[in-house]
C-alpha positions in Angstrom: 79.6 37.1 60.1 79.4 40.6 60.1 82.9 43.2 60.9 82.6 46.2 62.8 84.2 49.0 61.4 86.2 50.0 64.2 88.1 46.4 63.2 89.5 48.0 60.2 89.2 51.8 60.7 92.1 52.0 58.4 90.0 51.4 55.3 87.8 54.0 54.2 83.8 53.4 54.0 84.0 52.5 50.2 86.9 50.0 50.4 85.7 48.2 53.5 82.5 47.6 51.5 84.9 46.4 48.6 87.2 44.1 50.5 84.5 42.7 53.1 82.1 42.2 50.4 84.9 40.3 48.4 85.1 37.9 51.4 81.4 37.0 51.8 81.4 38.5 54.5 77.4 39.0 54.7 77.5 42.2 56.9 79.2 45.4 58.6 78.6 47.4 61.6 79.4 51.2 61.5 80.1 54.5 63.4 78.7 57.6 63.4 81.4 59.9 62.6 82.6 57.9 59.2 78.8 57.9 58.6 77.8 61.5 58.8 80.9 62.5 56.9 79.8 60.2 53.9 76.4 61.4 54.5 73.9 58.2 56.3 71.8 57.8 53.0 74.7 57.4 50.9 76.6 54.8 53.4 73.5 52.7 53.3 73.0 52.8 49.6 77.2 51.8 49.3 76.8 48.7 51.4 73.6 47.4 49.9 75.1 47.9 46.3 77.8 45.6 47.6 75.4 42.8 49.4 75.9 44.0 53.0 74.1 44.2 56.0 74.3 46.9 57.8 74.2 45.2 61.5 74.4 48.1 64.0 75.2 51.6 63.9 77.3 52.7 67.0 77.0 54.4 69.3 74.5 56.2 71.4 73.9 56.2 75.2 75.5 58.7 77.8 72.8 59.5 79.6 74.3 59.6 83.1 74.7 63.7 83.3 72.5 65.4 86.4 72.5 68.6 84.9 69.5 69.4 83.0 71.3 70.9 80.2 73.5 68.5 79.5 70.9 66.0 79.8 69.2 67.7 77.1 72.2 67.8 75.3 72.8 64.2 74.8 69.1 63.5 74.3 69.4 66.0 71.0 72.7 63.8 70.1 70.5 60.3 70.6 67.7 61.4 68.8 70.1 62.1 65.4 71.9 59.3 66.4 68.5 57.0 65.8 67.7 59.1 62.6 71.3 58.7 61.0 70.3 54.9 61.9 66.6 54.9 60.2 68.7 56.7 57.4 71.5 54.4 57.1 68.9 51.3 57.2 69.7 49.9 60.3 67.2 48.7 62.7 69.7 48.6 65.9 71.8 51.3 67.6 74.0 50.4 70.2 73.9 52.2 73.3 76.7 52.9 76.0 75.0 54.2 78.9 77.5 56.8 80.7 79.9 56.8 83.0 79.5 58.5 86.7 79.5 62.2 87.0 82.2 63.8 88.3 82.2 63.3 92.2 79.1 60.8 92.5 79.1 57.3 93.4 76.2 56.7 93.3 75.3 53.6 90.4 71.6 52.7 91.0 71.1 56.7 91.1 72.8 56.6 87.0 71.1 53.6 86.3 67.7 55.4 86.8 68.9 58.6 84.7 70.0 55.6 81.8 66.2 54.6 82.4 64.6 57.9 81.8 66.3 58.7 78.6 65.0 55.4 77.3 61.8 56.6 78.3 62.1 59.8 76.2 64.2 58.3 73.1 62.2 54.3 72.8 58.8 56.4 70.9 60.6 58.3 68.9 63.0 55.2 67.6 60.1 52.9 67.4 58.7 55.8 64.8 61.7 55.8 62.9 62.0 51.5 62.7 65.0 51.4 64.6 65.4 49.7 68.2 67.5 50.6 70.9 70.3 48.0 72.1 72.0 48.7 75.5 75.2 46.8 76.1 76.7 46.0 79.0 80.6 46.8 79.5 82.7 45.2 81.8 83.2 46.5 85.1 86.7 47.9 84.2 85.0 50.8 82.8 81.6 51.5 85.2 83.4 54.6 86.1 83.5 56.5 83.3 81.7 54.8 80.3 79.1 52.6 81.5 77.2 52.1 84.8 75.7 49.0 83.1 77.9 46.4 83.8 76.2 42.8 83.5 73.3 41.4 81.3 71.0 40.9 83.8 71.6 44.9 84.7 70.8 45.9 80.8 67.7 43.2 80.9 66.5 45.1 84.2 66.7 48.5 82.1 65.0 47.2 78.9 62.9 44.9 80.3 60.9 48.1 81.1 60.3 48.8 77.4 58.8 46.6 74.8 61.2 44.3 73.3 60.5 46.2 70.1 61.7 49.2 71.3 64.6 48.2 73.6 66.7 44.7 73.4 70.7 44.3 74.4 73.5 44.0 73.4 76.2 40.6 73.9 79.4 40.9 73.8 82.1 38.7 74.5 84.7 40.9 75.3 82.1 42.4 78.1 80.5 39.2 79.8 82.7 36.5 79.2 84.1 36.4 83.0 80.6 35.9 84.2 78.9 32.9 85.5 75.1 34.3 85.2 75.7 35.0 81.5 74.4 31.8 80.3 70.9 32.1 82.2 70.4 35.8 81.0 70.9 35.4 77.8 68.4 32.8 77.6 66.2 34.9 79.5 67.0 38.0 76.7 66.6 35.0 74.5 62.6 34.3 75.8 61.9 37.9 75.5 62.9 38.4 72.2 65.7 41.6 72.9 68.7 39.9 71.7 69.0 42.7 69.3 73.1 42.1 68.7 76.1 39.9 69.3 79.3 41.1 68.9 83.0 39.3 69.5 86.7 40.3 70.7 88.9 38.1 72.5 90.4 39.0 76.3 93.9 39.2 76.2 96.2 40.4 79.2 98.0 42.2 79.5 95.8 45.3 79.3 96.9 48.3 77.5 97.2 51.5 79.2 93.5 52.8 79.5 92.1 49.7 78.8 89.9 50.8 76.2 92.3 49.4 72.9 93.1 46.3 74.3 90.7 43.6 72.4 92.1 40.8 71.4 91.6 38.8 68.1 89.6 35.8 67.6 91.7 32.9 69.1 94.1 35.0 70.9 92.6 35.2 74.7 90.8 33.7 76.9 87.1 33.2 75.6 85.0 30.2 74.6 83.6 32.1 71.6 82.0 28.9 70.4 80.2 28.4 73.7 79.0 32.4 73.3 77.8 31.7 69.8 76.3 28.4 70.8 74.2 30.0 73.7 73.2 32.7 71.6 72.1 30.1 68.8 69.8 28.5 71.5 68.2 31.7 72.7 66.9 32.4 69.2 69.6 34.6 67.9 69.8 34.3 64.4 71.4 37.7 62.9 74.3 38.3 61.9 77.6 38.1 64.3 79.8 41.2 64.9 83.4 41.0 65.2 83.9 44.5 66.6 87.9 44.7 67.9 89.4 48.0 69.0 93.4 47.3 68.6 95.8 49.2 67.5 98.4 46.6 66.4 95.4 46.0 63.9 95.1 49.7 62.7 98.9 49.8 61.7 98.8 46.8 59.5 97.1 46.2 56.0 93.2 46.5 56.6 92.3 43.9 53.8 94.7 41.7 55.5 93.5 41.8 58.7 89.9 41.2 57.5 91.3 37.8 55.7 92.5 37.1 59.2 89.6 37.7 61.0 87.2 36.0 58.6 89.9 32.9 59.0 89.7 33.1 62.7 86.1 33.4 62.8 85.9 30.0 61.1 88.4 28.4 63.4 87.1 29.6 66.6 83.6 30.3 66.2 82.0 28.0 63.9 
């Protein structure tokens, strides 16, 4: 098991290594602003003095902008996001791919702009040790934070790339409505670009702007132990992200909410 930051972002870096690492809990994902305000080197060094992984480092991606300057805008912001990854030790950055500019509709159109950053940013992570994860969000949000809405929609992007340089991202909270999930990931699975797994519940109803609204282990709608399971026999075998956005969680005591969540994990996905 591994706990996104986000989960607890009430805790500061040094006591989420404290209290996760008091759990057993073998890893942690993090987030770039915590991270550069600590300074990457020294996150890294905290959690491996406490026996964690770091799984992921979030988040890239935004690459759906036509305009040439911002385009090279948020090509400058990947390429420090991968370094504050190689820094921090981690060897996968997640990536959200954009939303639709203002005014377009047109998805296959953002899909290709998603593709032609990856062609500029997979070299230069590669160098650095560090590979690329796209992740799929759920439809809900193809407007205005991701055009990549299914697994087989990510595979189609990195499926361009070397696995080494470009794998995806599964998570739960994302794909658990669809039907072709199963087949994709074992075809991510065959590849080898299953380069993270990560876990909310669905719970309904949805909170206004539907981006706070995931639900702990146990609480929704999910099979989490068919996700983990089909994972399991594509080849997955790193750590598993519980990455939860919820702010009934914020407000209460973070090392509590991490007993709960490592309790939950045990009861519902193991």
């Amino acid at each position: 098991m591994s706990v996104n930051q986000e989960t607890v972002r009430q805790l500061s870096l040094p006591e989420l290594a404290r209290e996760t690492a008091a759990l057993g809990i073998g890893g942690v994902g993090l987030w770039r602003d915590p991270v550069r305000a600590y300074g990457p080197e020294a996150a890294g060094r905290l959690m491996r003095e406490h026996g964690l992984s770091v799984t992921s480092l979030c988040r890239g991606g935004f690459f759906t902008a036509e305009d040439p300057a911002e385009r090279r805008t948020a090509l400058d912001d990947n390429r420090a996001a991968v370094d504050e990854a190689a820094a921090l030790g981690t060897g996968t950055l997640v990536l959200v791919s954009g939303g639709l500019p203002a005014g377009d509709r047109d998805l296959p159109a953002a899909r290709e702009r998603v593709a032609d950053a990856l062609a500029e940013l997979a070299p230069y992570a590669e160098e650095r040790g560090v590979r690329l994860a796209v992740e799929p969000l759920h439809p809900m949000y193809a407007s205005d934070r991701c055009v990549v809405s299914t697994l087989g929609q990510a595979l189609a992007l990195a499926e361009r790339f070397p696995a080494r340089q470009v794998g995806v991202v599964v998570d739960t909270y994302h794909l658990w409505w669809d039907e072709r999930v199963p087949e994709q990931i074992a075809r991510a699975g065959e590849q080898g670009r299953l380069a993270a797994f990560q876990l909310a519940d669905w719970v309904t109803p949805l909170p206004e702007g539907v981006l706070l609204g995931r639900g702990q282990l146990g609480d929704g709608s999910v099979d989490l132990r068919a996700f983990r399971e089909l994972t399991e026999a594509a080849g997955y075998s790193g750590l598993i992200e519980v990455e939860l956005f919820n702010p009934a969680l914020w407000a209460r005591d973070g090392a509590d909410v991490l007993k709960e969540t490592a309790q939950r994990y045990v009861r519902h996905v193991l």
